[in-house]
matplotlib code that plots the C-alpha trace (Angstrom):
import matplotlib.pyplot as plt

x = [0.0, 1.4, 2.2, -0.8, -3.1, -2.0, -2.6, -6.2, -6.7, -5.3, -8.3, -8.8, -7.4, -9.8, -8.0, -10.1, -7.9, -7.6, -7.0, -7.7, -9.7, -7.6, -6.7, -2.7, -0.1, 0.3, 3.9, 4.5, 2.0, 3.8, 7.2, 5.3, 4.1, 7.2, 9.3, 7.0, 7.0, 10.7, 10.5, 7.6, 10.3, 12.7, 14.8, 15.8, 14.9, 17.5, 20.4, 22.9, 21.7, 18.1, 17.6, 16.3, 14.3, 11.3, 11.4, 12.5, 9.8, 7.4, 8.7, 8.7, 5.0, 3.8, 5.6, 4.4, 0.5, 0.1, -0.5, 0.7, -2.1, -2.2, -4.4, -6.0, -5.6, -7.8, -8.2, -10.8, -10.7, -10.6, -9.6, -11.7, -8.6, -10.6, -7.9, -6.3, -3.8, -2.0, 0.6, 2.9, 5.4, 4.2, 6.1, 3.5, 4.8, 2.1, 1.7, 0.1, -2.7, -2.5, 1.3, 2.3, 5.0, 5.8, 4.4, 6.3, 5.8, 4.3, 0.6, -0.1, -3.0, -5.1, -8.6, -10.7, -10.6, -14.3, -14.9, -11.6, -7.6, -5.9, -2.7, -0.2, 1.6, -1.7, -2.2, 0.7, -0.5, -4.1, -2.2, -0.2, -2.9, -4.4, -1.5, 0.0, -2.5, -3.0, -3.9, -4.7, -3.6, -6.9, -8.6, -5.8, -6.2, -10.1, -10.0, -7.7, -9.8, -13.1, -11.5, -10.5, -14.3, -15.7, -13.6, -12.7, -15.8, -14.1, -15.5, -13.2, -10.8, -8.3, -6.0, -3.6, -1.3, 1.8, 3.1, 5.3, 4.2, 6.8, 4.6, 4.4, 8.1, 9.9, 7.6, 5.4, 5.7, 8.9, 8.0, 10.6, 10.0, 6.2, 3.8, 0.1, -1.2, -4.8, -7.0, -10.1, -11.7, -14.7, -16.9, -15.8, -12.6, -14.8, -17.4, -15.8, -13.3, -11.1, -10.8, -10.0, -7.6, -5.6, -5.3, -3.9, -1.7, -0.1, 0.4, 2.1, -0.3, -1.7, -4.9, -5.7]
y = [0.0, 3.3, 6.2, 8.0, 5.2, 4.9, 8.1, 7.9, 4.8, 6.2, 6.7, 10.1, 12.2, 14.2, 18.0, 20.2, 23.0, 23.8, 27.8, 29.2, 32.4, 33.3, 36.7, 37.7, 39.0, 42.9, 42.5, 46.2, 45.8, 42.8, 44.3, 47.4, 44.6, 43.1, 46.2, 46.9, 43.9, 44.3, 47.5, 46.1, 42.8, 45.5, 45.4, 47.9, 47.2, 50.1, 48.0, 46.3, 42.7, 43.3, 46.2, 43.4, 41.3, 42.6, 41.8, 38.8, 37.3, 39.2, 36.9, 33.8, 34.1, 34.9, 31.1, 29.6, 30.7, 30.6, 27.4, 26.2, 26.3, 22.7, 20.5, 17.4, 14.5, 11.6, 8.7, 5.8, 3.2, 0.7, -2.6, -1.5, -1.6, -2.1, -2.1, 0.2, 3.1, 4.7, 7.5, 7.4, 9.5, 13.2, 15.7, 18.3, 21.7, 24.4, 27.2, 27.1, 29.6, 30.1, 31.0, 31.3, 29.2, 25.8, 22.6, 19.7, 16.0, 13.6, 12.6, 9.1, 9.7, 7.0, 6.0, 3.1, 4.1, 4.3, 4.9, 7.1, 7.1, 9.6, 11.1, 10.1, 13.0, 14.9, 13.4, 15.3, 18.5, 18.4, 17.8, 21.2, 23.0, 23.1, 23.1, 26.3, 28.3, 29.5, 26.1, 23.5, 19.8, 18.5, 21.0, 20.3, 16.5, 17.0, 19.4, 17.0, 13.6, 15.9, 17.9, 13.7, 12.5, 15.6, 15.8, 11.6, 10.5, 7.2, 4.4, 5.3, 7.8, 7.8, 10.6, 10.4, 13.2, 13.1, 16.2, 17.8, 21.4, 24.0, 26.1, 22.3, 21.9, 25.5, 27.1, 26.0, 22.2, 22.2, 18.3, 18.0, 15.3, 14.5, 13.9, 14.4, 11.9, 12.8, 11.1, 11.4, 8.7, 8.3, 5.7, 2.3, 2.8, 4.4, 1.8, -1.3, -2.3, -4.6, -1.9, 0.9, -1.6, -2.6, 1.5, 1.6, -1.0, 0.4, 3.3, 2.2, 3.1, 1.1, 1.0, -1.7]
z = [0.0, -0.9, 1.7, 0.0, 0.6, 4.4, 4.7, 3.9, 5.5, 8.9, 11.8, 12.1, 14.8, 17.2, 18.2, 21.0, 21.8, 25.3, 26.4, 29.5, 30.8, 33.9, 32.4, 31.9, 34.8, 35.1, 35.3, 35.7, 38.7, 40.2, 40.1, 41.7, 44.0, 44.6, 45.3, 48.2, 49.6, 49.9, 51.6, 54.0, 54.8, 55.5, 52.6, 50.0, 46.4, 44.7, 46.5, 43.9, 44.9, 44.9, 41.7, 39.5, 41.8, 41.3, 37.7, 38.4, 41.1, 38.8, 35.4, 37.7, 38.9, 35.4, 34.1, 37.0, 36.7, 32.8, 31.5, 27.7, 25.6, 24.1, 21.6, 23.6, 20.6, 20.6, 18.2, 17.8, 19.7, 16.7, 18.8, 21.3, 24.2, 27.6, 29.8, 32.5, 30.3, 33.3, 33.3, 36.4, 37.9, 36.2, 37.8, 39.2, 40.8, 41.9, 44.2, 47.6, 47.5, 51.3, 51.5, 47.4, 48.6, 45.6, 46.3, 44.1, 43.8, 41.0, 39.4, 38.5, 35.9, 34.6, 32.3, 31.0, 27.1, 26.0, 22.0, 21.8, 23.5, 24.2, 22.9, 26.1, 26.5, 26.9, 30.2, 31.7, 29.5, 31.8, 34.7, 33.8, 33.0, 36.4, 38.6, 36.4, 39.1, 42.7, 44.0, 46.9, 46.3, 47.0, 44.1, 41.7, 41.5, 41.3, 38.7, 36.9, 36.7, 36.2, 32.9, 31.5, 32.6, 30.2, 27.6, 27.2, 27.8, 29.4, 31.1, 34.2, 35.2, 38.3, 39.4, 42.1, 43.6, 45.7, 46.9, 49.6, 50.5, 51.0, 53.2, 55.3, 54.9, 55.5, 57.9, 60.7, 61.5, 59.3, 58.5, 55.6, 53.1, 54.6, 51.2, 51.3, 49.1, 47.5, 45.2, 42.9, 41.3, 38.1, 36.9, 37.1, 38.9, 41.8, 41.4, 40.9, 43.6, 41.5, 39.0, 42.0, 43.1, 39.9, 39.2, 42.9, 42.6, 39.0, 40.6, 43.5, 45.7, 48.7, 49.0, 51.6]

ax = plt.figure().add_subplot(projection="3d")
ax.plot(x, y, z, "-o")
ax.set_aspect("equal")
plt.show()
């Protein structure tokens, strides 16, 4: 068969592209901001060593709350695949919105492929997409596993987070290296136990 003829042949590929309405950073008003906080912390933002910190913090915060716009690419389901597709270990980093300190650790991400499958990569694309915000752990995971429910139309869809929280591990308790572990679960793998299970298990996750 010729490359032309594959081409036509090929199942066709589904694109929904995915932008967000959280409005832009005022950079000049966060280096405005930022300058002040210095001078509130006791600092001085004209020194040599601080002059372009505010521009700085201000440049970081914008990358760290605007997400990549991206295409979410699904195909047919031709062999009609009925088992578990699970992506571990995607790194997650977010910001606390009680303390705007970074929280860090990884998202095991997983669905029961109804009529369509997702392009893999994706998975980690929806994961960054809501943890590019102001955010609680909890929120974040939900937001996740809802977005893949609604836009996959799966049979199932499991979402897992593991994260240490700066604000947890730098201030207050000062627990270093303590993870909060949160979970949200749809259809079948929050129905059916052997299912909930298997998705725990792949993931590394006990859930005895």
């Amino acid at each position: 068969m010729s490359v032309e003829n594959l081409e036509e042949a090929a199942p066709p590929a589904r694109h929904l592209g995915v932008v967000h309405d959280r409005g832009t950073v005022d950079l000049p008003a966060a280096r405005r901001a930022v300058a002040d906080l210095l001078v509130a912390l006791g600092k001085d933002p004209s020194s040599e060593h601080l002059a372009d910190t505010p521009r700085r913090v201000a440049n970081s915060y914008a990358e760290l709350l605007t997400p990549r716009e991206f295409q979410l690419t699904t195909f047919p389901n031709d062999e009609a695949y009925d088992e578990l597709v699970v992506a571990k270990s995607i790194p997650v980093q977010s910001l606390c919105e009680h303390h705007l300190l970074p929280f860090h650790g990884v998202a095991h991400v997983g669905y029961l492929p109804g009529e369509r499958i997702l392009g893999l990569s994706k998975l980690a694309r929806v994961v960054e997409l809501f943890a590019r915000d102001l955010q609680v752990q909890e929120r974040l995971t939900k937001q996740v596993a809802d977005w893949l429910q609604e836009h996959l139309a799966p049979r199932g869809v499991g979402v897992v987070i593991e994260a240490e929280h700066m604000c947890m591990s730098l201030r207050g308790v000062q627990a270093s290296g303590a993870r909060t572990v949160t979970s949200a679960l749809h259809g079948l793998l929050r129905e059916d136990r052997d299912t909930r299970q298997e998705f725990f298990a792949v993931s590394g996750i006990s859930a005895s």
